[in-house]
N, C-alpha and C positions, 0 to 999 in steps of 0.2 A: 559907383553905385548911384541913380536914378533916386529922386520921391517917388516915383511910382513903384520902383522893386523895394523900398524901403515897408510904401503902403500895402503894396500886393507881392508880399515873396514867392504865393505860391498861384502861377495861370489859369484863369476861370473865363472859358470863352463867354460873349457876350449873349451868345444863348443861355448859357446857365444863370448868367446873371439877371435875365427875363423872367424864367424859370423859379427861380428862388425867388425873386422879388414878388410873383405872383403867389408861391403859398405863403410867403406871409404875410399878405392880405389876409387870408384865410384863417392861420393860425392866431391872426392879430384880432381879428374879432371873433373866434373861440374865448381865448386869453381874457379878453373886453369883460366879456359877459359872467365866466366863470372860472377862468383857468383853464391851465392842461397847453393851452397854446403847444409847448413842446412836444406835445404828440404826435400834431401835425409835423411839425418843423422839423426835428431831431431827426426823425431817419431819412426825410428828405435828404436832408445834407449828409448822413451820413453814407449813402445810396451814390452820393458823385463821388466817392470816392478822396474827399478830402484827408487829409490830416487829424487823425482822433481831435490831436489840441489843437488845432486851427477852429475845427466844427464847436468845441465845447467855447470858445473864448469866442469866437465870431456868432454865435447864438446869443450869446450874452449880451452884446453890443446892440445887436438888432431887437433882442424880446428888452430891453432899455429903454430903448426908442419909442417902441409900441406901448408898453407900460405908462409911460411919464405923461402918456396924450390921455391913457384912460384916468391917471390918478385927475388931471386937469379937470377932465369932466368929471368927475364924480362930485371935487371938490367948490367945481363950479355950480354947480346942482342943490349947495349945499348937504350931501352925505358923506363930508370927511372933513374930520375939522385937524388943519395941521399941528395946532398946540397940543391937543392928547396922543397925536400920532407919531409924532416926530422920536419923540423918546423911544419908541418901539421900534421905529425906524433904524434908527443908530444901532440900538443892537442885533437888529437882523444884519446892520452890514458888519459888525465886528462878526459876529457865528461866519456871514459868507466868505469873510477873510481866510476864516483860518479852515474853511472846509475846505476853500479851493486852494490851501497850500498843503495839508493833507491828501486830497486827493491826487497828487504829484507823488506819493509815496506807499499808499494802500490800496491794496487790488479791491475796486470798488466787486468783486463778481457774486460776491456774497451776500451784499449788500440789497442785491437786487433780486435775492428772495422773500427780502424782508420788507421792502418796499412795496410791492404788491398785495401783501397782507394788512399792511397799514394801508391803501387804498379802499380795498374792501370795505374795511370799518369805516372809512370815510363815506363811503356810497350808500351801505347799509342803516349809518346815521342820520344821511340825508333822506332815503326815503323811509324809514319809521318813526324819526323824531317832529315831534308838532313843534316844535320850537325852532327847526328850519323853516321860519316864517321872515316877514317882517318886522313883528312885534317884539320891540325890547323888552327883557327879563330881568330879574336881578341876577346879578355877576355871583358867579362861583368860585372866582378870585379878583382879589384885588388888582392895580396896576403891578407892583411889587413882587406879588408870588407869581404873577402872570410872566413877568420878564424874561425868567429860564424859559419858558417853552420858547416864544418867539425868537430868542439867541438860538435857541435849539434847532428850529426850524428855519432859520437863517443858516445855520452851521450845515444843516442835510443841503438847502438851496445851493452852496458853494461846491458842499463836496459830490454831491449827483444830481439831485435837479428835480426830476419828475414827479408832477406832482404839488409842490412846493404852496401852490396857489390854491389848494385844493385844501390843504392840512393849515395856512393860516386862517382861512372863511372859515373852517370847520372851528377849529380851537376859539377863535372872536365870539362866533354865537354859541357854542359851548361851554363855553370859560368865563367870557366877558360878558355875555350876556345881550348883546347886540344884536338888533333884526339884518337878517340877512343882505340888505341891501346897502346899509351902512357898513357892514361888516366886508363886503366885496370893495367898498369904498377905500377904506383902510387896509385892507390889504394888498391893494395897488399900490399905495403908495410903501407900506415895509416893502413888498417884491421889489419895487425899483432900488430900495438901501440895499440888498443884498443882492439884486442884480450887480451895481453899481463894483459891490464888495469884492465877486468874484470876477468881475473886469479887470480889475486894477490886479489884479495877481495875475491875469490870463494875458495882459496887455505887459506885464514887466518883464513874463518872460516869453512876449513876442509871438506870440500865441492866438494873434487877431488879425483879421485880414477886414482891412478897416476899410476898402472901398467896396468890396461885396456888402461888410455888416452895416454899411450906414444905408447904402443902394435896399437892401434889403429892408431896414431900420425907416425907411419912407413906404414899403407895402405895410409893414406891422401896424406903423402910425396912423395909414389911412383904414387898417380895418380897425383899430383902437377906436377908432369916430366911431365908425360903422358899431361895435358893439354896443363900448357904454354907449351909446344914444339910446341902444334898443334895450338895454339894463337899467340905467336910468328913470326908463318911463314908464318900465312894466313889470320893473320889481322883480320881486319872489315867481313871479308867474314866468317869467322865464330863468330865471338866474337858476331856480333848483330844477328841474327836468336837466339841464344842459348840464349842470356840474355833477349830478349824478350819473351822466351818460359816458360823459368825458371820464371820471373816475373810475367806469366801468371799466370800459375802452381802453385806459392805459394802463389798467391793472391785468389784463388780456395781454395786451403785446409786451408789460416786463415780464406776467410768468412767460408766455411765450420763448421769450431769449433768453432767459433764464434757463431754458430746459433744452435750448438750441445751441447754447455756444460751447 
């Protein structure tokens, strides 16, 4: 046995590897800006015909990649400060631990009628709440009581995904009380703990095809630029139109397959 059948057990001509590299460009500067990235990405890959657990642990690797370039910026920017984030971080990656060793054992298909409903509310909040702004508020919970949601929402990130980025922004400036633009900041960087989380369980049991997801994990990174730069500078003026859109949009295609499978 080869490093390369080790790294690539399963054959991905060097078109698809173009192919996929190029949507995630695309998903990577969605992702950047507001989340959802997976929207794009996910039926991509699931459309070539891979391996269910190839696609969900090889997504993981590449939206990694793409994340960790937008947390940079954010944090370089000044809107993420790692000492109040980090904590939160950790336990988005304990919840994506044990969702993605859960979802190894429970038929997600239910799951994902339920998941479109909580989208809604997410897009719904975004375009009636005035508090989807930039403007810090007072917190409606402490770090403390705060902590269960974020494991919580780490825990959904491991065991299905979609979304995921959309339901931390939302709960920060709802919860925590944070302007939208810091809040997108800090959520890059939990997304990356519980990306990380459901790697390492997708990666144990061999579930990554790590020279497509890094090959790929270089388009994410350079659309990762491309967004936060344009989140970064323009704030709320683009971050909510786009995560609203994206919320709608992927709330459409889970009822969709939800009602098709």
């Amino acid at each position: 046995m080869t490093l390369l059948s080790l790294l690539e057990p399963v054959s991905v001509s060097p078109v698809l590897f173009a192919v996929l590299t190029g949507v995630a460009v695309i998903s990577g500067t969605v992702d950047a800006i507001a989340g959802g990235g997976g929207l794009i990405m996910m039926p991509v890959l699931i459309a070539t015909g891979l391996p269910p657990h190839c696609v969900l642990g090889t997504n993981k690797l590449q939206s990694i990649l793409g994340t960790s370039v937008a947390t940079w910026r954010f944090r370089r920017a000044g809107l993420l400060s790692l000492r109040g984030g980090l904590p939160f971080a950790a336990l988005s990656l304990l919840g994506a631990v044990a969702g993605a060793l859960l979802i190894r054992r429970i038929d997600a298909h239910a799951l994902g009628l339920l998941v479109p409903m909580l989208l809604i509310g997410v897009a719904l909040y975004t375009v009636l709440s005035r508090r989807m702004e930039d403007h810090d508020a007072p917190p409606r919970l402490g770090p403390g009581a705060y902590a269960p949601v974020v494991a919580g929402i780490g825990f959904y990130d491991g065991f299905f995904g979609p979304g995921a980025g959309q339901f931390y922004a939302a709960s920060l400036v709802s919860l925590r009380g944070m302007g939208l633009t810091r809040a997108m900041g800090l959520t890059k960087l939990i997304n990356v703990a519980s990306n990380l989380g459901s790697l390492i369980v997708f990666a144990s049991g061999g579930e990554v095809l790590w020279l497509l997801g890094l090959t790929m994990g270089l388009g994410a990174m350079t659309g990762a630029l491309i967004g936060s730069r344009l989140a970064t500078r323009h704030g709320a003026a683009v971050i909510r139109p786009l995560l609203v859109t994206v919320s709608l949009l992927l709330t459409a295609k889970l009822i969709w397959a939800w009602f098709t499978a």
